[in-house]
Each structure stands twice: as structure tokens, then as C-alpha cells.
C-alpha positions in Angstrom: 0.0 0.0 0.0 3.0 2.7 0.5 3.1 2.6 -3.5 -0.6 3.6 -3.5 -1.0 5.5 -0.3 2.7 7.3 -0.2 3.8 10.6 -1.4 6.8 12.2 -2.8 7.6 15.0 0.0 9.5 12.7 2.2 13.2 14.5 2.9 14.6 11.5 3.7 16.1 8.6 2.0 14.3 5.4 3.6 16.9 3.5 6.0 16.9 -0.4 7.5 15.3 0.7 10.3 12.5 2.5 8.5 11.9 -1.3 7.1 12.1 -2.9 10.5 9.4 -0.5 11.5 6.8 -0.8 8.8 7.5 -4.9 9.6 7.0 -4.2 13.1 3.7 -2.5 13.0 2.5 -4.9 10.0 2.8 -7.6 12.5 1.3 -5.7 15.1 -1.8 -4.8 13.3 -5.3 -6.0 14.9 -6.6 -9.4 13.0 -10.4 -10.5 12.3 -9.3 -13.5 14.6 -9.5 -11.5 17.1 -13.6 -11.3 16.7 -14.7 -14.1 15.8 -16.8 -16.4 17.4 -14.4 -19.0 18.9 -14.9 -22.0 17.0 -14.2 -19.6 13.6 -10.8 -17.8 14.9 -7.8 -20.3 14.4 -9.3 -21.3 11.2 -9.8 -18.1 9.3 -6.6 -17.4 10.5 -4.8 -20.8 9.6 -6.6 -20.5 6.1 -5.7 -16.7 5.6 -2.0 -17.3 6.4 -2.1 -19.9 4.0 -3.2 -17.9 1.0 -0.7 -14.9 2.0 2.8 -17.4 2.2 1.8 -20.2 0.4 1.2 -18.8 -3.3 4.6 -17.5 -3.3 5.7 -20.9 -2.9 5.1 -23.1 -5.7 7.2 -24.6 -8.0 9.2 -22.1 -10.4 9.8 -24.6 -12.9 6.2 -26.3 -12.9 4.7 -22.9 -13.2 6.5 -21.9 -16.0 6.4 -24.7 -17.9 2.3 -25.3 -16.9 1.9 -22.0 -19.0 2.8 -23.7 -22.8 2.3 -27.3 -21.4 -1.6 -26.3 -21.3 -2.4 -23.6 -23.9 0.1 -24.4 -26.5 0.8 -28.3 -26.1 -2.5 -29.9 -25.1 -4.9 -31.1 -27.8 -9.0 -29.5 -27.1 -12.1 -32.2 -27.1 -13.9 -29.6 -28.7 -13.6 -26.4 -31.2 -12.4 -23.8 -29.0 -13.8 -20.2 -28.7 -11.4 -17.5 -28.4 -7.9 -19.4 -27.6 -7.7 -19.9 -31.4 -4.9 -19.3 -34.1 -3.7 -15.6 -33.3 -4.6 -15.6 -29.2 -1.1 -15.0 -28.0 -0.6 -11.6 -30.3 -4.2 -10.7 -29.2 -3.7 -11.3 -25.3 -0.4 -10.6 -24.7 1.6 -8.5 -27.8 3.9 -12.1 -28.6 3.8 -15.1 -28.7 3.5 -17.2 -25.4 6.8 -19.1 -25.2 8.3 -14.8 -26.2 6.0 -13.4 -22.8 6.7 -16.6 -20.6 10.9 -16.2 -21.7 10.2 -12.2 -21.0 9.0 -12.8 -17.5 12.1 -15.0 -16.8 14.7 -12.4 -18.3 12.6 -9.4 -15.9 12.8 -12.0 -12.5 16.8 -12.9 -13.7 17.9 -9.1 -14.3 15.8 -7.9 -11.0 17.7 -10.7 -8.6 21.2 -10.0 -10.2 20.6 -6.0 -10.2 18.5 -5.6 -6.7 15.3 -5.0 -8.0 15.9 -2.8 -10.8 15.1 -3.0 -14.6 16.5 -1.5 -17.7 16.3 -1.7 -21.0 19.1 -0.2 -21.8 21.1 -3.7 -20.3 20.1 -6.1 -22.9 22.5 -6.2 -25.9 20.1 -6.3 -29.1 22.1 -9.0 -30.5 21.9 -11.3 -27.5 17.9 -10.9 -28.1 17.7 -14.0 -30.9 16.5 -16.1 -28.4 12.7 -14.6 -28.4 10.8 -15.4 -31.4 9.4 -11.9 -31.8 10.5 -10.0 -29.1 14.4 -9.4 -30.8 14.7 -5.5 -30.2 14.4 -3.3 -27.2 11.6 -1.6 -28.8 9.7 -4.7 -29.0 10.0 -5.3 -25.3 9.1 -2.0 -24.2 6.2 -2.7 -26.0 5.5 -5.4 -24.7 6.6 -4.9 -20.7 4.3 -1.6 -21.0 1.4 -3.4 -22.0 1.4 -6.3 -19.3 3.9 -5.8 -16.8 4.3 -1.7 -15.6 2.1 0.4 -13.8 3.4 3.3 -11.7 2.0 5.3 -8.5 -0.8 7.2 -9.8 -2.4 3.8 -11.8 -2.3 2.3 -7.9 -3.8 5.1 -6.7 -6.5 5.5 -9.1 -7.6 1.8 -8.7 -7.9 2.6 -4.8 -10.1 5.4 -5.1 -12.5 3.1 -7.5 -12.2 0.8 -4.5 -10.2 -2.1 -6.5 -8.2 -2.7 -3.1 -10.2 -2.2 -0.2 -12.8 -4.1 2.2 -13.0 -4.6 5.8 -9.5 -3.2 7.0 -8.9 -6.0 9.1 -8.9 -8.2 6.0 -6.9 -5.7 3.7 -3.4 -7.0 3.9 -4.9 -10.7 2.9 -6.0 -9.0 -0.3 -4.4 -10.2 -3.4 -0.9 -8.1 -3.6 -1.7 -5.5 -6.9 2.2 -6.5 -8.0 1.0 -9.6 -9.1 -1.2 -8.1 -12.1 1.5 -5.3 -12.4 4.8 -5.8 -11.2 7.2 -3.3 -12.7 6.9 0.5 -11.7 7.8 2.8 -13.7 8.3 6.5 -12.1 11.4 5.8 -9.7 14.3 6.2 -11.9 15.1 5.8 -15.6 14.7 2.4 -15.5 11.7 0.2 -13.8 11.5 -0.7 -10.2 10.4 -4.4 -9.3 9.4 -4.4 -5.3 8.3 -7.9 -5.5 10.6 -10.1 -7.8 8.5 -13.2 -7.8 5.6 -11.4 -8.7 7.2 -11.2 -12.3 7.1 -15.1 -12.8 3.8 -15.2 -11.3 2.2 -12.7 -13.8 3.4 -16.0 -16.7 1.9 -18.7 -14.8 -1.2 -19.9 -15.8 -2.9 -18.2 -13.2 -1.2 -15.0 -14.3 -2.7 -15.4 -17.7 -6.1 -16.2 -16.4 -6.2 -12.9 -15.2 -4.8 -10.9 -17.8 -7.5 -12.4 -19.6 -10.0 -11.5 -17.4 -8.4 -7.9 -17.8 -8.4 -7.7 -21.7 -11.6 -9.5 -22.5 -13.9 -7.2 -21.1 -17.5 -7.9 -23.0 -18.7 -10.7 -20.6 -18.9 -13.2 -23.3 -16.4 -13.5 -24.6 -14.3 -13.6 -21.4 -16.6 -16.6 -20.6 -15.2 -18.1 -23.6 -12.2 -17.7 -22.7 -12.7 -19.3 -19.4 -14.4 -22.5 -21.3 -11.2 -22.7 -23.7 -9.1 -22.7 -20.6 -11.4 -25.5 -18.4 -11.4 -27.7 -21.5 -7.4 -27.5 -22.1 -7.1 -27.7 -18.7 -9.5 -30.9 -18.4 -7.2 -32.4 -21.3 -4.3 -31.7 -19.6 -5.2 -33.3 -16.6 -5.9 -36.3 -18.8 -2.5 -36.2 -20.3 -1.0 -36.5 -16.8 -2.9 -39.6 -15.9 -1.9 -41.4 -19.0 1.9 -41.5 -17.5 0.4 -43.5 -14.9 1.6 -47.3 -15.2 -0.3 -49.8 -16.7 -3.3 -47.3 -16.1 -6.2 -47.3 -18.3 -7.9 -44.0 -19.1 -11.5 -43.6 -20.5 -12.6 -39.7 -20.6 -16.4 -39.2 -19.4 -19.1 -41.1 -20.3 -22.6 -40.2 -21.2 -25.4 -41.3 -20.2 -29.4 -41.4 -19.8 -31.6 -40.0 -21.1 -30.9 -36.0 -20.5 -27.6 -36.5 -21.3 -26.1 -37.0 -17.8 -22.1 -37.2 -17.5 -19.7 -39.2 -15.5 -16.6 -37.7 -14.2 -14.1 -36.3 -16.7 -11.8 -39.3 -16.3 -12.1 -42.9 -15.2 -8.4 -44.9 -14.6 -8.6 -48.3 -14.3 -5.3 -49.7 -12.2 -5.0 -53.3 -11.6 -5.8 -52.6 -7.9 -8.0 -49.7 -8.2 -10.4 -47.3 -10.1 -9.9 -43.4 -10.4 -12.7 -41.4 -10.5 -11.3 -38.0 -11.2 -13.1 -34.4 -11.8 -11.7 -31.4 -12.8 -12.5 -28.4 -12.3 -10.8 -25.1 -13.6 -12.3 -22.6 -11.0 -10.3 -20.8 -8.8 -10.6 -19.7 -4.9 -12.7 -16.8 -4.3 -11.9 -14.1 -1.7 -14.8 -15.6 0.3 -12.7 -18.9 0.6 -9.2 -17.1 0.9 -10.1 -14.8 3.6 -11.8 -17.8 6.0 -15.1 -19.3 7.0 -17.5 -16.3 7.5 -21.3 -16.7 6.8 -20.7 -17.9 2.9 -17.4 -19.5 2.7 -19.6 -23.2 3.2 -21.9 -22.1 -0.1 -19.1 -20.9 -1.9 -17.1 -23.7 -1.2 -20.0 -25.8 -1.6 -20.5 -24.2 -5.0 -17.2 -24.6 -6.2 -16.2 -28.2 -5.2 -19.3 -29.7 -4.0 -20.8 -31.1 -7.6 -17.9 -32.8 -8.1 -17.7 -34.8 -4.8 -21.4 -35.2 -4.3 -22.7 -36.2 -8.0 -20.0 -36.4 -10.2 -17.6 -38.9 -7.9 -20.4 -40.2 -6.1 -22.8 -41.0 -9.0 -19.9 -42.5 -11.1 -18.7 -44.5 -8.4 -22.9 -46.0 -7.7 -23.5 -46.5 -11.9 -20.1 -48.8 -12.0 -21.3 -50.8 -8.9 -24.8 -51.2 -10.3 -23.1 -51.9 -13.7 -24.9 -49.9 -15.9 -25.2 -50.5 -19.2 -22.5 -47.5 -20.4 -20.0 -48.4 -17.2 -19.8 -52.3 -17.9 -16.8 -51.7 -19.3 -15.4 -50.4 -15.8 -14.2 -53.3 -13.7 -16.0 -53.0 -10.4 -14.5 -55.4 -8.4 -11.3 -53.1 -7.2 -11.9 -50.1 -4.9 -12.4 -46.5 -6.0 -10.9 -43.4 -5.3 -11.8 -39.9 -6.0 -9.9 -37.0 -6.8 -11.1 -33.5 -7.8 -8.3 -31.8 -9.5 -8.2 -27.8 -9.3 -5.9 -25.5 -11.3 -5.1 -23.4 -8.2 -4.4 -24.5 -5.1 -7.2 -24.2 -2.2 -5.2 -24.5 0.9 -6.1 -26.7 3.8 -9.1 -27.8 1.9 -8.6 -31.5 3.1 -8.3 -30.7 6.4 -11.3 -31.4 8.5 -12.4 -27.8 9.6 -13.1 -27.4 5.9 -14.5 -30.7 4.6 -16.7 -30.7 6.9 -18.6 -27.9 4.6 -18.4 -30.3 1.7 -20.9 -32.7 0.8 -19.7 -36.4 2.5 -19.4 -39.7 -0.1 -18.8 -43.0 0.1 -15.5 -42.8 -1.9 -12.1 -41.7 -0.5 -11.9 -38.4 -2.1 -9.3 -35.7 -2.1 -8.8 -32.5 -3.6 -5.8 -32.0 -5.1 -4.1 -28.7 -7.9 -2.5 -29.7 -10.6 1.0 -29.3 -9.2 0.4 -32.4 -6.8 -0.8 -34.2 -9.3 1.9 -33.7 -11.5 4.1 -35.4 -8.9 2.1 -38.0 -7.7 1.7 -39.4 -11.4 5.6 -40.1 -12.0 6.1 -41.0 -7.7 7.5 -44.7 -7.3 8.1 -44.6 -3.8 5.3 -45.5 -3.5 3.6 -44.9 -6.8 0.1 -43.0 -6.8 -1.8 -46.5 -6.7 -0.1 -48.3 -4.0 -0.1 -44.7 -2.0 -4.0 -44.6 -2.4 -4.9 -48.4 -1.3 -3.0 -47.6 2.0 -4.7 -44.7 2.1 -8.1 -46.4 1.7 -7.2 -49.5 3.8 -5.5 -47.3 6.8 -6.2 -43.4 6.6 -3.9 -41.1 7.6 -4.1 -38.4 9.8 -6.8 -35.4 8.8 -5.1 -32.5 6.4 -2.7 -35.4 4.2 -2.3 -34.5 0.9 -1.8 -36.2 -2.9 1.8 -34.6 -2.9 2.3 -36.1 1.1 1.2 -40.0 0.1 3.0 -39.8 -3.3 6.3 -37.8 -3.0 8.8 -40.0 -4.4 10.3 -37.9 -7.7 12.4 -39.6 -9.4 12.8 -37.8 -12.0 11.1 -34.7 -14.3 8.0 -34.8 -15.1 8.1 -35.1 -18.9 5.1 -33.3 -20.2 6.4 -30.3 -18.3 10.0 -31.3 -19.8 8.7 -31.2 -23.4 7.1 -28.0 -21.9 10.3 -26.6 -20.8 12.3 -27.4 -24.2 9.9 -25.4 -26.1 11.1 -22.3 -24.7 13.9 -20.2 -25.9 16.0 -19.9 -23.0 16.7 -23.4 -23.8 18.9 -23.0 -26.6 22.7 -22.6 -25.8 22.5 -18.6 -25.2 20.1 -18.3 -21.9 17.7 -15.3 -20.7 19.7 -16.0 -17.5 23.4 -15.0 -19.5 22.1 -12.3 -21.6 20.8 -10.6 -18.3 24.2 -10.9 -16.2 26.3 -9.6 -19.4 24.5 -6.9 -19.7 26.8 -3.9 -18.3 
């Protein structure tokens, strides 16, 4: 908030102590915990903590890679709506593997050169790594359009009230250096406060939001947010295939209205998958802890897909229905619910207990987990899940906890990786160090 709430009359330059202050008083600031019923406090708390230290901890390289590994390298089921040939000039200026290799180069040139940008570092003709982006001009171009913002942009989407709600909530709000994360204004070259910020802005969350921020007609950003689901869904499907001796049947329709199973049905030799995906993403209601709606909205988000999709695909394979005969039912089943993002501590039992109950073991797992647990051997996903069902383990486990042997790359988000330009022999990461 100083960048949106500061001024420029200060005399002084800002010292170590001045940061050990602001730190101090951030800690010391009140908390909603603190009036709450009882039964609410450690919860909200626990959950909000979560969503302010745990999204700046994923993966680098499975974030990164994630970005092509869904929108450029999966195959649709279906026609798609507004992610078709031209998107990545459209959305972001260049092409994706250009804006993903951009975002590196900004996060490599801001830890080397404490936080600072410039343009004026990158030698033009160390720039033939990018596909499009081969000229400082280009860049600019491009790091305008996505990345910069500067003081009076901040302030301006505070006074339209973009930031604010209940002050003892504001500093769990999303961090506005995640949408923008360059600022311009402090220097001849760009400030970045918040380095990670830049690689989050390329993940596929990052894009999700751009998107929501440059298709505005209502339509066609619902398109967009089909196109997405339906690569994502394919994706997901991708990653179960590298499961051993796994069988994978997408969903199946049935009855008369049309009714669908889950999204995906693996058959192992010991055990059946019943997995659902879904590609929507934590509201503020669910990041900010259990208040009067956070059971509907988490109800709405997760709970078709544990109470009819799991449990309704799990009931037409034991009553061997006619379009399930095909599905062995003499193994036990699992469920998983798949999410693109993250929602922290949902297995724990403080939260499930606002989801709809099943007869199947079900978790809920983001895609980064399951990205592990598909290539764990020690143990592998199956033999992890049986012990699960046969001996549960404490409340709050999750995929990533009963399958965390990694052996080795995962290698959809290998080929992922390879597609980018830094991987050729003259790296974002060299071109940003030689630069003088």
C-alpha cells in the first residue's frame, strides 16, 4: 500500500530501520481472529495465512512450464472459442513461449541487479532467443502493455475501491504487484518491489487474469474461461496417461438428459480413479476464511464434483450400468477432484466438513500435486491410495504427502520446458548478467 497510499515530499532517503518499523507495526496490526466467534478464529486465521505465504511458494519450474504445457501443447475435445490461431498476439503482444521467456529475463535481471530494470542492459544482438521480441523496442512494447504500472495507476484503482474491504482483512488481499509488477516512475529504468511477482504474472494463473483484464465484453471472457477448463480438463488427462499400466476412459454419457460421468475414469490393476476437474479458482470468500458464505461458496465450487459427479460415477459402475460395464467394479475406488489453483487446507477437517460427505475416498488435489504423484514410485500413486483407503492417515494429508517419491522430471512439463527459448545454448539468464 505505501506505493498507492505514499507521497513524494518525504526529505529523507528510507533507512533499514525505517523497514524494521513498517515490519513491526504490520505484525502488530489488529486481525479479524480477534472477533470471531471461537470455533471460527484459528481457522480463518490458519486459512488466511495460507493464501498470504503459500502462493509464493510453488514450483518455479512447474509454473512456468504449466503455461505452454496447457495452452500451447495440449490437444481441445472440442472447437475452441477465443484461444484460437492468433490468441497469443491478441492477449499478450507475442507469442506465449516470447511473454513466458520475457518474464524469466525481468525475474533474472531484477535478482542480479536488486530490483531494478532497464532496457538499456540487454545487448540487441543477444535478443535472438525470443521469437518476436528481438529488439528493445519490441520489449518495451510489450513490458508496457502487461507488466508496468506506476503510482498514480495504484492510486486511481484505490479510489475506484479495487483494493479495499474490511480493514482488518486488507493485507490478505491479493498483492496489486501480481497483475502489475514493474513501476515505472522511480528512476530511468523500472523498479520491481516484488521479484517473484514477475514469474507469477506468466503462470497460468497470471494469464487467467490478464485475460479477465483484456476481454472485457462478458462473453467472450466466458469463452475464454471455457477454452481454458477444456485445455485444462485435457491436460489433466494427459498427466494420468503417464500412470503405469493405467487405463484411461474420458467421461461417459449417459441417460436419457444426457447425464455425464466424471471427466476421467483410470482403471489400475488394484483400483479405479474417478477423477473431476474443475478449472475454477478460490474466491476471496474462501481465501479470507469461514465467514457466513465461505460453506456455499465452497459448496459451489467443489461440491458437484464430490457429491454427483464422484459419487454418482462410483454407484452407476457398482450397479453396472449398461454404459460403465466396461469399468471393472471389483477393485476399490478413489476420487480425486483436480483444481488449477491451489485451495489450501481444503482437506483438512475444519473445511470438509462444509463439503458434501461420499462413500468414496476423495481428495482434492491442484494440478501441481498431481503432476508429482503421477511419476512417484516410492510409493507410486496406486499403491499410496490403497494404504490410504485400507489405513487413513491423519486429517489434512495431501496427494503430494502420500506420493512424494520424484524420481525424476516430469516429462510433459520437460517437453514444456524445451519449447522455450532460453533453452537454446545462449540463456535469458546470461544475456541478463552480461549486460553492463
Amino acid at each position: 500500500m505505501s506505493l498507492a497510499r505514499g507521497n513524494e515530499h518525504r526529505q529523507k532517503a528510507a533507512t533499514e530501520d525505517d523497514l524494521r518499523e513498517i515490519l513491526a507495526q504490520h505484525a502488530a496490526l489488529d486481525d479479524l481472529m480477534r472477533h470471531l466467534p471461537v470455533g471460527e478464529r484459528l481457522e480463518g486465521f490458519l486459512l488466511r495465512l495460507a493464501g498470504l505465504q503459500f502462493t509464493w511458494q510453488e514450483d518455479d519450474f512447474s509454473e512456468l512450464a504449466r503455461s505452454v504445457a496447457v495452452l500451447v501443447q495440449t490437444k481441445p475435445s472440442r472447437s475452441l472459442e477465443v484461444l484460437t490461431a492468433g490468441w497469443e498476439q491478441d492477449l499478450l503482444g507475442c507469442p506465449l513461449a516470447d511473454y513466458v521467456g520475457l518474464g524469466l529475463l525481468l525475474y533474472t535481471a531484477a535478482t542480479t541487479r536488486l530490483g531494478r530494470f532497464d532496457l538499456a542492459w540487454l545487448p540487441e544482438n543477444e535478443l535472438t532467443v525470443f521469437k518476436a521480441l528481438t529488439s528493445r523496442a519490441a520489449i518495451k512494447t510489450v513490458v508496457e502493455r502487461n507488466f508496468a504500472t506506476d503510482a498514480a495507476e495504484e492510486r486511481a484503482r484505490v479510489a475506484a475501491g479495487l483494493l479495499t474491504s474490511d480493514p482488518l482483512l486488507r493485507r490478505y488481499n491479493p498483492n496489486p504487484l501480481r497483475a502489475r509488477p514493474l513501476v515505472r516512475g522511480y528512476g530511468c529504468d523500472y523498479l520491481i518491489p516484488v521479484t517473484p511477482a514477475v514469474l507469477g504474472k506468466v503462470s497460468p494463473m497470471g494469464l487467467y487474469y490478464t485475460g479477465r483484464d483484456h476481454y472485457t465484453d462478458d462473453k467472450t471472457f466466458l469463452a475464454f474461461t471455457r477454452d481454458l477448463g477444456n485445455l485444462f480438463e485435457q491436460y489433466v488427462g494427459r498427466h494420468l496417461r503417464l500412470l503405469p499400466d493405467a487405463e484411461v476412459f474420458p467421461e461417459i454419457v449417459y441417460g436419457k438428459n444426457g447425464e455425464k460421468s466424471v471427466d476421467w475414469i483410470v482403471v489400475l490393476p488394484g483400483l479405479v480413479l474417478l477423477v473431476e476437474v474443475k478449472s475454477v479458482r478460490p474466491t476471496a470468500k474462501l481465501r479470507l476464511g469461514p465467514q457466513q458464505e465461505f460453506g456455499d461458496e465452497l459448496d459451489q465450487k467443489l461440491g458437484k464434483a464430490i457429491e454427483k459427479q464422484i459419487t454418482n460415477t462410483a454407484k452407476l459402475i457398482r450397479d453396472r450400468h449398461a454404459k460403465f460395464i466396461h469399468i471393472p467394479a471389483d477393485r476399490p475406488m478413489f476420487g480425486l477432484v483436480i483444481t488449477m489453483e491451489p485451495y489450501h487446507l481444503v482437506n483438512t477437517p475444519d473445511f470438509r466438513d462444509a463439503l458434501p460427505t461420499t462413500d468414496v475416498p476423495t481428495l482434492v488435489a491442484p494440478a501441481s500435486e498431481l503432476e508429482d504423484a503421477v511419476i512417484a514410485t516410492d510409493p507410486g500413486l496406486e499403491h499410496a491410495l490403497l494404504a490410504q483407503i485400507e489405513q487413513p492417515t491423519p486429517a489434512g494429508w495431501s496427494l503430494r504427502a502420500l506420493a512424494d517419491g520424484r524420481p525424476a522430471i516430469n516429462p510433459i512439463l520437460e517437453e514444456a520446458w524445451a519449447a522455450y527459448p532460453w533453452t537454446k545454448p545462449r540463456s535469458l539468464e546470461a544475456a541478463a548478467v552480461a549486460a553492463p
